[in-house]
LONU-818946 format. One record per atom (N, C-alpha, C, O): residue number from 1; atom name; x negated, y negated, z. Coordinates in pm, 1 decimal. Each point is the difference from the previous one (the first is absolute). Layout:
! LONU-818946
PT     i   at         xx         yy         zz
PT   NUM   CA          X          Y          Z
...
This chain:
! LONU-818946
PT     i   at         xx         yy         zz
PT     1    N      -84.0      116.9        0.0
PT     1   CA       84.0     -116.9        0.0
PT     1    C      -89.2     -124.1        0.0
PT     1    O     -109.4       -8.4       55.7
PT     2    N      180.2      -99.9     -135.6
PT     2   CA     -117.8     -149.1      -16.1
PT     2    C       55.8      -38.6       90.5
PT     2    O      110.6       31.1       44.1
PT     3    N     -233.5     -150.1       12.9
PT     3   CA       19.7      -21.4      109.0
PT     3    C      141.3     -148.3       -7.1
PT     3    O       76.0      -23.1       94.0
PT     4    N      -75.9      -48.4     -217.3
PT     4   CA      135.7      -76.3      -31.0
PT     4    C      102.5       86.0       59.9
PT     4    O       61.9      -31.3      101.7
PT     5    N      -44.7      144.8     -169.5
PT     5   CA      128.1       63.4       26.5
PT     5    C       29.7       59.0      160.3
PT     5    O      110.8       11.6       52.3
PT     6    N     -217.6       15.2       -3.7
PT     6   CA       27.7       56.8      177.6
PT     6    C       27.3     -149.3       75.1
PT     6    O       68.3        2.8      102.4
PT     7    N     -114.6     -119.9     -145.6
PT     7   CA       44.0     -136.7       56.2
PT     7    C      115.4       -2.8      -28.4
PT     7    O       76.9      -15.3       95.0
PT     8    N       -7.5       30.8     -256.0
PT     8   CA      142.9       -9.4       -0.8
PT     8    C       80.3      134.2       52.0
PT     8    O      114.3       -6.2       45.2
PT     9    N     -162.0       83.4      -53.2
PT     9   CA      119.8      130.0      136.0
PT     9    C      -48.9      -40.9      100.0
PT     9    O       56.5       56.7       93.6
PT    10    N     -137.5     -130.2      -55.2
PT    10   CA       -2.9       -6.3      163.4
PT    10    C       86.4     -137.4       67.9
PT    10    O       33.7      -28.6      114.9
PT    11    N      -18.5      -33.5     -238.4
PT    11   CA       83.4     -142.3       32.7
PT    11    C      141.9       60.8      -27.8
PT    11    O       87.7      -50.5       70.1
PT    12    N      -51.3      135.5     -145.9
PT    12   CA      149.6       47.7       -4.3
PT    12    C       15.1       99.5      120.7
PT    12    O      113.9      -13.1       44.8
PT    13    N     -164.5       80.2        4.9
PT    13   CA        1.6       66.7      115.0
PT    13    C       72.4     -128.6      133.9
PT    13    O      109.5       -6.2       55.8
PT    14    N     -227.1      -74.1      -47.9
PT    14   CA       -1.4      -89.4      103.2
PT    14    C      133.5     -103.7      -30.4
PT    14    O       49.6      -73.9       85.1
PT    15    N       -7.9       85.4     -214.1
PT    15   CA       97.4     -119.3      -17.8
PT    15    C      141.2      117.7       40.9
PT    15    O       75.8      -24.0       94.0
PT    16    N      -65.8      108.6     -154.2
PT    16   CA       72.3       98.1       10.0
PT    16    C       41.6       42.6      213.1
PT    16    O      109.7       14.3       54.0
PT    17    N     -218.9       -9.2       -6.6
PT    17   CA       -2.4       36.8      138.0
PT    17    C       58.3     -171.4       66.7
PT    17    O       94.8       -5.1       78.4
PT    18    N     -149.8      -89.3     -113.0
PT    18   CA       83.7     -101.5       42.3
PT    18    C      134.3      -11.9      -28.8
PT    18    O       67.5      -40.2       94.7
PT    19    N      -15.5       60.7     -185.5
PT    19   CA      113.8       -7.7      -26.7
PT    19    C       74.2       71.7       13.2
PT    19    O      114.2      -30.2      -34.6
PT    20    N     -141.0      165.1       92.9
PT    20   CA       54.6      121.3       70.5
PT    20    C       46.1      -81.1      102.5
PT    20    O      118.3      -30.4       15.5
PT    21    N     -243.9      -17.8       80.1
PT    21   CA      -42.6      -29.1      126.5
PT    21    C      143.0     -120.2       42.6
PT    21    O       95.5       16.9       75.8
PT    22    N     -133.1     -133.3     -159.3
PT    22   CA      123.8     -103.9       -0.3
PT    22    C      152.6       62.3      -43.7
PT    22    O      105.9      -49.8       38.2
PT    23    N     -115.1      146.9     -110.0
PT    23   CA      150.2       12.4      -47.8
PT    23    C       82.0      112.1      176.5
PT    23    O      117.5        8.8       35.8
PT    24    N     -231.5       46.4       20.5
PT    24   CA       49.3       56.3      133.6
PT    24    C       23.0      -83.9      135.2
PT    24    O       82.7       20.9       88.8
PT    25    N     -186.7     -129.1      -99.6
PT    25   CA       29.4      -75.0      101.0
PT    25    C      -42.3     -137.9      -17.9
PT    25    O      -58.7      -61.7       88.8
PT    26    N       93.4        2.4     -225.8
PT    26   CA       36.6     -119.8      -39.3
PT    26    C       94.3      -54.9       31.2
PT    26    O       81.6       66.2       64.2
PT    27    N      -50.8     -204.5      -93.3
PT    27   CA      141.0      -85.1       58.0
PT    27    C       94.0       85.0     -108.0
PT    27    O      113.5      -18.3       44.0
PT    28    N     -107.8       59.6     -102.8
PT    28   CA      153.8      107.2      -63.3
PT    28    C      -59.6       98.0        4.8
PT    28    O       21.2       56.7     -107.1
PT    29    N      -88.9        4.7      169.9
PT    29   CA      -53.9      145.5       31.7
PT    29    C      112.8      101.0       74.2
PT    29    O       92.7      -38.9       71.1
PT    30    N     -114.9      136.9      -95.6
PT    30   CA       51.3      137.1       25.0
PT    30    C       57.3      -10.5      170.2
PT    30    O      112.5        3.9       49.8
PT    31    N     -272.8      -21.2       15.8
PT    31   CA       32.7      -22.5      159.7
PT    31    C      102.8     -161.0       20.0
PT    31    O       90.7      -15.3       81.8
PT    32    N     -117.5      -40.4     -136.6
PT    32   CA      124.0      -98.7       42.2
PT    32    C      128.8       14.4      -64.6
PT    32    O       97.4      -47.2       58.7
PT    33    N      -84.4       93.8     -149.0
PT    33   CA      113.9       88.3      -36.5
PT    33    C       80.2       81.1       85.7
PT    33    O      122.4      -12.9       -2.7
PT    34    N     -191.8      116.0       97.9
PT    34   CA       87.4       79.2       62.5
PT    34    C        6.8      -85.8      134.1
PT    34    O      108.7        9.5       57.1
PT    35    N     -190.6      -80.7       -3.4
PT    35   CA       10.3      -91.6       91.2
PT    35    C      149.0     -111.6      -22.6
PT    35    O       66.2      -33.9       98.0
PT    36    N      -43.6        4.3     -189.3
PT    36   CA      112.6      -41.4      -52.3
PT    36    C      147.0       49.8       15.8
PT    36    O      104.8      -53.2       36.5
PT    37    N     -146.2      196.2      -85.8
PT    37   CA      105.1       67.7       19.1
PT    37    C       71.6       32.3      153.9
PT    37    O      119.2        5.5       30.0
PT    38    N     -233.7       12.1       48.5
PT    38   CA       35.1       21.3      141.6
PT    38    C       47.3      -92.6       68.2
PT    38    O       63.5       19.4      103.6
PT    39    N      -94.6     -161.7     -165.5
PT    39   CA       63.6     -104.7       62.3
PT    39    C      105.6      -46.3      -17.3
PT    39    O       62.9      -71.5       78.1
PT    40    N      -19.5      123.0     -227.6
PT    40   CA      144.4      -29.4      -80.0
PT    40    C       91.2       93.8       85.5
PT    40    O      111.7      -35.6       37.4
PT    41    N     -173.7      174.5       -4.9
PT    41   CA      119.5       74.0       50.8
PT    41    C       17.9      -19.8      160.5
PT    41    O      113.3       31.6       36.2
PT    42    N     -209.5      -82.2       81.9
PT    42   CA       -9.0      -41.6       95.9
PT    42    C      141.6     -164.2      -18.3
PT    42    O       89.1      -46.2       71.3
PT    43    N     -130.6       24.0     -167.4
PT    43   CA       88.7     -178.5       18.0
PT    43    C      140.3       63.4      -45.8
PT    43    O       98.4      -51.6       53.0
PT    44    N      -77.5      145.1     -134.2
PT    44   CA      128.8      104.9      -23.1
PT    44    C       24.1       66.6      104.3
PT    44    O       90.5       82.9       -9.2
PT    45    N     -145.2      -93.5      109.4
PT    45   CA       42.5      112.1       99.0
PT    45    C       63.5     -123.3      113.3
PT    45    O       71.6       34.4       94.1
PT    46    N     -104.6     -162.2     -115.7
PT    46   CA       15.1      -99.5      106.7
PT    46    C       99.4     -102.7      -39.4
PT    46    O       32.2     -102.0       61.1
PT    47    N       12.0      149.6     -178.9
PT    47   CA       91.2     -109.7      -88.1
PT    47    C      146.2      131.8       48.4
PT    47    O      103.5      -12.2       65.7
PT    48    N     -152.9      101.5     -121.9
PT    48   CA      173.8      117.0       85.8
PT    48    C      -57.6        6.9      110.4
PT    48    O      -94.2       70.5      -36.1
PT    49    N       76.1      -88.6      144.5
PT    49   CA      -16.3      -27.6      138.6
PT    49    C       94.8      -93.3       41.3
PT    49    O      101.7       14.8       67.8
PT    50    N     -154.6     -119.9     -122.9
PT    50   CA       76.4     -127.7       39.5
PT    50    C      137.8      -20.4      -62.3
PT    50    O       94.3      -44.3       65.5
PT    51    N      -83.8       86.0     -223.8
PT    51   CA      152.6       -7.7      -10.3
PT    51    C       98.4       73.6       85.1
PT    51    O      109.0      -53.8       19.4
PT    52    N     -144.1      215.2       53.9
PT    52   CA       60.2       71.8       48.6
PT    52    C        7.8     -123.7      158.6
PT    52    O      108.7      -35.1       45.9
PT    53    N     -206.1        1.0       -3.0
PT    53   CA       29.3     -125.8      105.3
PT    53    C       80.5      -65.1      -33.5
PT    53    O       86.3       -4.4       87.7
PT    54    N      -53.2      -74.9     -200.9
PT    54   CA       85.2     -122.1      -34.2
PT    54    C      130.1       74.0       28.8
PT    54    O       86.1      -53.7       69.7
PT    55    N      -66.7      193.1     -128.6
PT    55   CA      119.8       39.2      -43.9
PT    55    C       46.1       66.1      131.4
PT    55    O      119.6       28.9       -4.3
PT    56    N     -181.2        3.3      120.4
PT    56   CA       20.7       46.1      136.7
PT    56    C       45.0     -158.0       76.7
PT    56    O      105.7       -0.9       63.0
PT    57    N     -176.0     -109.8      -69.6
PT    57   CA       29.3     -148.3       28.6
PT    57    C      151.4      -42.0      -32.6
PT    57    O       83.8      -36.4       82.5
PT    58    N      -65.7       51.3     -238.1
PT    58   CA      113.7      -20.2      -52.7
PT    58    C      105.3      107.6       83.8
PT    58    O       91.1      -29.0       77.5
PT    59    N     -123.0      119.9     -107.8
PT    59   CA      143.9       54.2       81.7
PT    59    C       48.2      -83.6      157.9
PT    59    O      107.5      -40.7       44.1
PT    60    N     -228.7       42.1        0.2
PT    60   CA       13.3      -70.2      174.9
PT    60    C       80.3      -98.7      -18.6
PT    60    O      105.5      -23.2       59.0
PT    61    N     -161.5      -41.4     -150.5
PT    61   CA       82.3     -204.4      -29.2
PT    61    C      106.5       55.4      -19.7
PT    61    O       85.0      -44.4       77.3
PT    62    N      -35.9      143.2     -163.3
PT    62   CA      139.5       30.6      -50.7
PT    62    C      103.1       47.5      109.2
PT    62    O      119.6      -28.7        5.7
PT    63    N     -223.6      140.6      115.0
PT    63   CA      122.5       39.3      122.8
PT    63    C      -16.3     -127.3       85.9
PT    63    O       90.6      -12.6       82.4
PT    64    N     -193.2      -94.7      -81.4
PT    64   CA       58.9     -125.7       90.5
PT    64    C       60.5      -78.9      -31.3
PT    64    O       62.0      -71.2       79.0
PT    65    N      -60.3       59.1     -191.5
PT    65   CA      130.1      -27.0     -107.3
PT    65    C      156.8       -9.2       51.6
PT    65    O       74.6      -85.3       48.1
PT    66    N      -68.4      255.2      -95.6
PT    66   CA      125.7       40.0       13.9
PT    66    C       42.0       60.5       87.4
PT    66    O      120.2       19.8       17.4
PT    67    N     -255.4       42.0       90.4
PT    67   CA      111.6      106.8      108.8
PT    67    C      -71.8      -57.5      155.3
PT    67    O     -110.1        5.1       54.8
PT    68    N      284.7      -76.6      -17.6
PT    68   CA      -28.0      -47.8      130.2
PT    68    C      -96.7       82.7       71.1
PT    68    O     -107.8      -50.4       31.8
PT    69    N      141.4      204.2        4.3
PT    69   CA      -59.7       78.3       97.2
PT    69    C     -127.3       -1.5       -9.2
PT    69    O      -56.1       20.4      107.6
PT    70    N      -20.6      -39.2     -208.5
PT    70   CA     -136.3        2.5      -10.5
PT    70    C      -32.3     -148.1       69.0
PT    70    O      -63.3       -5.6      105.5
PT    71    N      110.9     -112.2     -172.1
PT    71   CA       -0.8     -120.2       32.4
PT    71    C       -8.0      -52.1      160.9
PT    71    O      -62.4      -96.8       43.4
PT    72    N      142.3      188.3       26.4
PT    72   CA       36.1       10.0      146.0
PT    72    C     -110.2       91.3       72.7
PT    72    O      -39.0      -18.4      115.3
PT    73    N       -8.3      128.8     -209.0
PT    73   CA     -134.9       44.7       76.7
PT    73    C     -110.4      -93.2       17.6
PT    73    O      -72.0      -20.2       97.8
PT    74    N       74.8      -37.9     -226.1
PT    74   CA     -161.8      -81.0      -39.8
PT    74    C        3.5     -123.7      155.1
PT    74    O      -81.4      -34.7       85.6
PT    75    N      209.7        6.4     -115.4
PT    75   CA        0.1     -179.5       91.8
PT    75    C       30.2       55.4      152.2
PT    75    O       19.7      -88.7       83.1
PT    76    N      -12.1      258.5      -25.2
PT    76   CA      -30.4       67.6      137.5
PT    76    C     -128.4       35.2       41.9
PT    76    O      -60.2       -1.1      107.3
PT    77    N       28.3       41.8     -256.3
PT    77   CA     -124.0       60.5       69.0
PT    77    C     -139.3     -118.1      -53.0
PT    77    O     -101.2        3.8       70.0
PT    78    N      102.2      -61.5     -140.3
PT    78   CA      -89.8      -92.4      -34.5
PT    78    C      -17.1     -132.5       76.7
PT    78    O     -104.7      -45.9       45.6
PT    79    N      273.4      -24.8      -38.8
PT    79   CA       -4.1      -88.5       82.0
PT    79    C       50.0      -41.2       98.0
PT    79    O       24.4     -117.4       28.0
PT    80    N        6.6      267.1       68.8
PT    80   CA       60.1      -22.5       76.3
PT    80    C      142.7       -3.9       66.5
PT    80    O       30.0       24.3      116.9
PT    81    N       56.7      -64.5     -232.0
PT    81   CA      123.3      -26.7       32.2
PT    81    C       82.9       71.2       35.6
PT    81    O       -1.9      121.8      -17.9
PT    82    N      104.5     -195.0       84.3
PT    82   CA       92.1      165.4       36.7
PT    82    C      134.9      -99.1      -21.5
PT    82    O      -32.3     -109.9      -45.2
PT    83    N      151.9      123.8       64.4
PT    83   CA      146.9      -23.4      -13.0
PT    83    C       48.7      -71.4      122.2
PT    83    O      -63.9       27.2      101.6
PT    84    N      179.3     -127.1      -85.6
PT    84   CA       22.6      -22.6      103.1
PT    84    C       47.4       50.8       88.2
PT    84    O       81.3       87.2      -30.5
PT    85    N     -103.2     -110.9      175.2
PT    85   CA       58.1      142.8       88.1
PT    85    C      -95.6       88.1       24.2
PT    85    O      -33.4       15.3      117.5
PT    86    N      -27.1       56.3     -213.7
PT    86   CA     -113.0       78.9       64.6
PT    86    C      -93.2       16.0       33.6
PT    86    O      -81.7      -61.0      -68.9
PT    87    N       17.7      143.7      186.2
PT    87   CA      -93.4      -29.1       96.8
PT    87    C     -132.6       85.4      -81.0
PT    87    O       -2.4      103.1      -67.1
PT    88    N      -77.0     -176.7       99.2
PT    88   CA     -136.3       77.0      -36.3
PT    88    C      -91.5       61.4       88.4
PT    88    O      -27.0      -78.7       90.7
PT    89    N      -36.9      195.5      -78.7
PT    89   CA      -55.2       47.5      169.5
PT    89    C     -165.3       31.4      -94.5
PT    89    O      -37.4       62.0      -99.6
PT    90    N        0.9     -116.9      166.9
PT    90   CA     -164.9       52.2      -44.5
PT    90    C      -42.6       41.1       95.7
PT    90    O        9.3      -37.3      116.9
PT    91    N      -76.5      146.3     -180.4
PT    91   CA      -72.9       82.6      129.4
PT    91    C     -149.1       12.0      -28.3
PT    91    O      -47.3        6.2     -113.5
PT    92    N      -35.4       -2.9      247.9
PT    92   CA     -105.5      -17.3      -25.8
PT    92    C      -59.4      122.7      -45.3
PT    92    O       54.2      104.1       37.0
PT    93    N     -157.4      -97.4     -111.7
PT    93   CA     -102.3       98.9      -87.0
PT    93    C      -64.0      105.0      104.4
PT    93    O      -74.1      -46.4       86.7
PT    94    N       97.7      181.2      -89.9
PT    94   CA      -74.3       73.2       97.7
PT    94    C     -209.5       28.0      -32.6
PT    94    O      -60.0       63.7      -86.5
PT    95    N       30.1     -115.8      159.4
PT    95   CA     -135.4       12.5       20.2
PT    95    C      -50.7      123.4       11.6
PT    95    O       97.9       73.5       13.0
PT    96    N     -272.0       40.2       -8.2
PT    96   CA      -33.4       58.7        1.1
PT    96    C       -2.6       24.3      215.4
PT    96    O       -5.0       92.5       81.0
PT    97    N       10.6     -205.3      -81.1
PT    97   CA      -48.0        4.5      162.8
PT    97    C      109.6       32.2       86.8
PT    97    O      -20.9       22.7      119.1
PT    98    N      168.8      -17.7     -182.9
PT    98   CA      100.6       35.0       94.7
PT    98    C       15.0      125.9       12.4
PT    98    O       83.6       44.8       78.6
């Protein structure tokens, strides 16, 4: 082999191995490719997360909405309230020490 020609296979080798090299973990490379993918389906996994939240939310707004009895739990046990006339007894919390 002349020695011209082992300079030019040795520069197509080396151009060839770079461009392997960049096309695997270049900015549009292979590895950021599947890195991509994992993040697309992670942000898909958090986008139905949260709609199934909205749509668990929405129902709530809808029974405080429409159904006193729920309405009457929330404003007993959240804030307290009770009806006129009736007595409230709180009792104190039993401790480990009694």
């Amino acid at each position: 082999m002349s020695r011209t020609t082992r300079r030019v296979l040795t520069f197509l080798v080396i151009a060839a191995l770079t461009i392997g090299a960049y096309s695997f973990v270049g900015e549009r490379g292979f590895y950021r490719l599947v890195k991509m993918k994992q993040r697309r389906n992670n942000l898909n996994a958090t986008v139905d997360s949260l709609q199934k939240k909205n749509t668990e939310l929405a129902g709530e707004i809808d029974r405080l909405r429409s159904d006193p009895v729920t309405l009457e739990e929330l404003a007993r046990t959240k804030l307290g309230m009770v009806r006129p006339g009736e007595v409230v007894y709180i009792f104190p919390e039993k401790t480990g020490d009694e």
